[in-house]
N, C-alpha and C positions, 0 to 999 in steps of 0.2 A: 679020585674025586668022590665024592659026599654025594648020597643019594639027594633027593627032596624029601623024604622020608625020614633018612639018616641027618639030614641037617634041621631038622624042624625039631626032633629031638633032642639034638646036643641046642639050640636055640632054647626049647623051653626047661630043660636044666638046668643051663646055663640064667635062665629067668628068673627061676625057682631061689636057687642058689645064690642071687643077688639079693634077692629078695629076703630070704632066708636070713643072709648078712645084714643088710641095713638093720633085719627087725631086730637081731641079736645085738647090734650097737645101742637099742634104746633098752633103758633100765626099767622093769617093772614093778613097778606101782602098785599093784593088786595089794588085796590084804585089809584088815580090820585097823586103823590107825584111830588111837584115843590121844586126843588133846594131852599135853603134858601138862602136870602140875608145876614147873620150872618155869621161869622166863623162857618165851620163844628165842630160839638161836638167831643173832642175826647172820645172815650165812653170809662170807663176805663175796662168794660168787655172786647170789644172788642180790646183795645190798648194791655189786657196783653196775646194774642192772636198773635201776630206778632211778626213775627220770628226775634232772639236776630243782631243784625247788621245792622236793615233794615233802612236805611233813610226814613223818612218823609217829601215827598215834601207837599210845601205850594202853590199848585198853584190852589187847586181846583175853579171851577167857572169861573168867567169872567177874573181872575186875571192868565196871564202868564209869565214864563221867558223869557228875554232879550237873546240876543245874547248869546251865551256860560255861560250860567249861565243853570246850570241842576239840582238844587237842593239838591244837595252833591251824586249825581249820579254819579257814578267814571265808565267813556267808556275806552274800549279797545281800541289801539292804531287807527285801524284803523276804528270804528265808532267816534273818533276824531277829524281824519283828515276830514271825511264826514261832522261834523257837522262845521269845521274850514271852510269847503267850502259855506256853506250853506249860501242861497241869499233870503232875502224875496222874493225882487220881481218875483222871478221865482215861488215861490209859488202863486203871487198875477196876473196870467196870467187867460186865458180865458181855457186853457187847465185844469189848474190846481186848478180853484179858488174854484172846487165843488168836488173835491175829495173826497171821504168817510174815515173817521180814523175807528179805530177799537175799540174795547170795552175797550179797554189803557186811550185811549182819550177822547171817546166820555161820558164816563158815567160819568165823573166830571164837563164836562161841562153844561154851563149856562143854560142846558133844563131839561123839566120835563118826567117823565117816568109814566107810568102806568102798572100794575102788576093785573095779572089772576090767581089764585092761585087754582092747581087741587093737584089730589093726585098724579097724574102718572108721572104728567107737569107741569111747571109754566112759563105762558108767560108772558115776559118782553115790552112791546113798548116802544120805545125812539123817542119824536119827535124830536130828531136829525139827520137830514136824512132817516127820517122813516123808522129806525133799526127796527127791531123784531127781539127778544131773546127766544130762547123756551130752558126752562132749564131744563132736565130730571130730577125726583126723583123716578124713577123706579127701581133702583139699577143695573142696564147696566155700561157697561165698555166703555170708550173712543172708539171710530174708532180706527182704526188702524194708526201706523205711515202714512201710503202713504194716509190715508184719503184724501177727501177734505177739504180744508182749506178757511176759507171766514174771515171778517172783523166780524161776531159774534163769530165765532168759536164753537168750540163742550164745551158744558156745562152742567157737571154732577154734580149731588150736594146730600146732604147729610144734616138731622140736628142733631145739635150738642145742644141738651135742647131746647132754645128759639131763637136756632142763626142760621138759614140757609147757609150752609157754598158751595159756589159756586167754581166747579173746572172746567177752561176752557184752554183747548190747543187746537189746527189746525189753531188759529189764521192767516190772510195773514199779511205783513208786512205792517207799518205803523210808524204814529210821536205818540211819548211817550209825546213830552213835545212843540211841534209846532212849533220848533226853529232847526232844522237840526238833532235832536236826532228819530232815527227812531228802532223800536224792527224787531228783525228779526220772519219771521213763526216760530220758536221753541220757543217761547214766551212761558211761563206760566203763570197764573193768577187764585188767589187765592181770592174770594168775602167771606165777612160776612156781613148778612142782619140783622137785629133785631131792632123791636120796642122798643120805652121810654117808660115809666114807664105809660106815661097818653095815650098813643098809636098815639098819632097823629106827633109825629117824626122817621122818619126811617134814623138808623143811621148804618151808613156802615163803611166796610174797604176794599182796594182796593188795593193788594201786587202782585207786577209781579216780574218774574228774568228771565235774557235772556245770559246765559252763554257765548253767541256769541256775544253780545253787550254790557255785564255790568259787573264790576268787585263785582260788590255788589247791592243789594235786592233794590229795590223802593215800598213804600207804599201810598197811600193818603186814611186822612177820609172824609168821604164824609155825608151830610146829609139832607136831604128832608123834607117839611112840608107836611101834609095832606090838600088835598083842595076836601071838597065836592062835586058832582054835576058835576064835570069837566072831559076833556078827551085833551089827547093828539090832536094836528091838524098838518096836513101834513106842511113837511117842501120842501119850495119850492128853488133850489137853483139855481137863474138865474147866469149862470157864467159869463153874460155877464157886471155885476157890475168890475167886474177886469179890465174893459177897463178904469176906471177913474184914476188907480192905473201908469198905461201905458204913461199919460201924465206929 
């Protein structure tokens, strides 16, 4: 028979060792990923993943929509009327030309991001406006409604086999799409992470709904190369470029 000694030992090995195992079944993520110049992959794991209704906008990257073109994005009367009003150039001022968008916007765009991958945590950096993301996998619950609310927002996640499935609300308000269409803070957003087959592509899906701004679901795939050796660099944003915009 097994000491208390002897059995608390083979107990916490045997912990260890589970533990050990679970962590080994999740695929790591870590690493410097740059936006690809290709069309995003639509991965067909992840496409049959997204919920039945949802539009697929085409803008990710450098590529945006024109004037009142939202990508089969259907607004509510009056997120309509906002965006019918909508002026570039009041965007292209000295007040407005460095504003921060929120993780809606920024993570399809033309930067690259780099990923820390713990057990508790996994931090995100975006050199776009040198965002930092810290995204629990602790099993903790949302803030509360009156949280605070910032441009990362609260992100709790979960894996779902080999696919890190990201869930983020408190978001603060911001542009969806860069052209007058703006999500309100009751934004939800819904991320799936997971490597290709040869691991050196991280291919994502990025589903938001905003009940107070959309009549219907918006998605983008999004997808990233691996690049060795490399790291994100501060992104500097002189707002005083918008004065050439003025003339």
């Amino acid at each position: 028979m097994l000491s208390r000694t002897t059995l608390a030992v083979v107990l916490l090995w045997a912990g260890t060792g589970l533990a050990a195992a679970a962590e080994a079944r999740h695929p790591d993520l870590s690493g410097f990923w740059m936006l690809t110049r290709a069309r995003p992959i639509e991965d067909p794991v992840l496409a049959a993943k997204i919920a039945p209704g949802t539009v697929v906008l085409q803008d990710t990257g450098p590529v945006e929509y024109g004037a009142m073109n939202f990508g089969g994005l259907k607004l509510k009367p009056a997120a309509l009327e906002r965006a019918k009003n909508w002026n570039i150039k009041e965007d292209m001022t000295v007040a407005n030309a460095c504003r921060i968008p929120s993780i809606v916007y920024a993570l399809q765009g033309p930067f690259p991001i780099e990923i820390f991958q713990g057990t508790e945590l996994t931090v995100m950096k975006m050199e776009y406006f040198d965002m930092v993301r810290v995204i629990f996998t602790d099993g903790r619950k949302h803030l509360p409604a009156d949280g605070p609310h910032s441009k990362t927002g609260d992100s709790i996640a979960h894996w779902d086999g080999d696919t890190l499935v990201v869930d983020t609300t408190h978001l603060k308000e911001a542009t969806i799409t860069n052209n007058g269409l703006n999500h309100s803070d009751n934004v939800h957003v819904i991320e799936r992470f997971r490597l290709s087959a040869d691991k050196r592509k991280l291919l994502a899906t990025q589903e938001f709904e905003d009940p107070e701004v959309l009549d219907n679901r918006g998605a983008r795939f999004i997808t990233w190369e691996k690049v060795d050796g490399d790291h994100v660099h501060a992104y500097d944003c002189d707002p005083s470029f918008a004065e050439n915009y003025a003339k």
